[in-house]
C-alpha positions as CSV (number, residue, x, y, z in Angstrom):
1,X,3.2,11.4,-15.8
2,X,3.2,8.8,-18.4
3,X,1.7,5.5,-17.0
4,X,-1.7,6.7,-15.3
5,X,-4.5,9.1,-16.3
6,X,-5.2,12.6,-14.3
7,X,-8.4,10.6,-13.1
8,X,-6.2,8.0,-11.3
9,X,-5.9,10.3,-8.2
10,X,-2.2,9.9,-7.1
11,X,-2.7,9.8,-3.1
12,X,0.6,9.2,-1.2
13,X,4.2,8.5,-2.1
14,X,7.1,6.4,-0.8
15,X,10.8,5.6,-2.0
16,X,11.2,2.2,-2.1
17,X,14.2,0.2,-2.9
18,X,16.9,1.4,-4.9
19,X,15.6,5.0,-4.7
20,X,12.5,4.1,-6.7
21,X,9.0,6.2,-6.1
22,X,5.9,4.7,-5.4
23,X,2.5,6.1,-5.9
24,X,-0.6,5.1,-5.0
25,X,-3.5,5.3,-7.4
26,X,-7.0,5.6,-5.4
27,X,-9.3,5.7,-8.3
28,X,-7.5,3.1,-10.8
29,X,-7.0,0.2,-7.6
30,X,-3.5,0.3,-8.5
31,X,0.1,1.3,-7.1
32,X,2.6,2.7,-10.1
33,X,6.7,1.9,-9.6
34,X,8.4,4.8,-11.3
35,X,10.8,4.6,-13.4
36,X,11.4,3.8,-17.2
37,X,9.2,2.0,-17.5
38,X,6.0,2.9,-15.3
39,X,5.1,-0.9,-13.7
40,X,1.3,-0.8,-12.5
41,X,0.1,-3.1,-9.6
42,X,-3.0,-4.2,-9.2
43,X,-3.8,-3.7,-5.6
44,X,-7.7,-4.1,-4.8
45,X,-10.1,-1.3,-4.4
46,X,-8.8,2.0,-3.2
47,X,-5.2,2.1,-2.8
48,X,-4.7,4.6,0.1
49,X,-1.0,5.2,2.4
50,X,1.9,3.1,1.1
51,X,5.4,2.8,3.1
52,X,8.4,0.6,2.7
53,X,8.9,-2.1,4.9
54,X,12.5,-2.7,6.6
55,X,13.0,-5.9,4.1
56,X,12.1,-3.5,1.2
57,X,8.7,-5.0,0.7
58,X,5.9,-2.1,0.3
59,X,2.9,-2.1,2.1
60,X,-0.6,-0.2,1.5
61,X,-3.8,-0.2,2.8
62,X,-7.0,-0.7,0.9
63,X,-10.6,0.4,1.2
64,X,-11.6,-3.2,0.3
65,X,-10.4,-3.2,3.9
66,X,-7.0,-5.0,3.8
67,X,-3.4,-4.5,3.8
68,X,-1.9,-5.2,0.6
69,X,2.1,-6.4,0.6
70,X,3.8,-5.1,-2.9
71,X,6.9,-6.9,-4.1
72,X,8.5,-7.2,-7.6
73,X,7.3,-11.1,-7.5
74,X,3.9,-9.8,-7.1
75,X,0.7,-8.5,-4.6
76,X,-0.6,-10.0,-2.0
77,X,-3.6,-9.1,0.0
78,X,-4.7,-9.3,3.8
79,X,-8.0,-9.1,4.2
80,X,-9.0,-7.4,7.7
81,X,-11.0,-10.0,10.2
82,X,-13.6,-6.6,10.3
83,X,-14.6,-5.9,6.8
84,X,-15.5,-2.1,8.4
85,X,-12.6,-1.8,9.2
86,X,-11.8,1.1,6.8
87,X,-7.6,0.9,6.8
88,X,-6.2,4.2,6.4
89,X,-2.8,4.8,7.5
90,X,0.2,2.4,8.0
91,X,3.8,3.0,8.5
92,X,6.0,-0.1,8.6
93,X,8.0,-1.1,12.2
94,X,11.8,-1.9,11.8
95,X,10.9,-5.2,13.7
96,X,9.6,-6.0,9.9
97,X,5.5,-5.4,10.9
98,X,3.5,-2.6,10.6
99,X,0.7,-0.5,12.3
100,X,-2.2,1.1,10.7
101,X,-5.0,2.7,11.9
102,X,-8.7,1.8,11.1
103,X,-11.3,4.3,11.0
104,X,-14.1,2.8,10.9
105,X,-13.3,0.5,14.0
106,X,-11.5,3.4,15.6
107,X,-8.7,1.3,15.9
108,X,-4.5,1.4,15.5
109,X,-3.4,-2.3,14.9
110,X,-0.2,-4.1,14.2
111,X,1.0,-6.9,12.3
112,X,3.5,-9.6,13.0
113,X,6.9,-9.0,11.4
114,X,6.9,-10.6,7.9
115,X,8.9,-13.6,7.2
């Protein structure tokens, strides 16, 4: 797909708003927006699981062990209070947070709803 290289390792997908799919891009540190055209976001080291949070805000987890929050005005990163922590999963929570599990604490944990 036009945008990213085979070496990019697409991981995990969402739709975002509008209908739009998101990709993550493990090897390249980025997220891609598809659609015409590709926008690439810079996301840290690692871009793992991505989901859509209820205020349309996208959310992935990094293995420069944060959570990363993706809008169209741009990233912004959470760095985890264990740098360990390993973030893996996340799914967002209709009460506008979201859990995600940390493997190398062993670990689910939750956010606060975004605001």
């Amino acid at each position: 797909m036009a945008g990213w290289s085979r070496g990019d390792l697409p991981a995990d997908v969402t739709i975002g708003p509008g209908g739009t799919l998101w990709v993550t891009l493990v090897h390249s540190g980025q997220v891609a927006r598809v659609g015409e055209p590709v926008r690439l976001f810079d996301v840290g080291e690692g871009p793992m699981v991505i989901t859509t949070g209820p205020d349309g805000s996208l959310w992935c987890t990094s293995r420069s062990d944060a959570l990363v929050r993706i809008t169209d005005d741009g990233v912004t990163e959470f760095p985890l209070p264990d740098r360990t922590a390993r973030p893996h999963a996340v799914a967002a929570d209709p009460a506008g947070g979201c859990w995600f599990t940390e493997w190398g604490a062993w670990w689910c944990a939750k956010t606060e709803p975004w605001r």
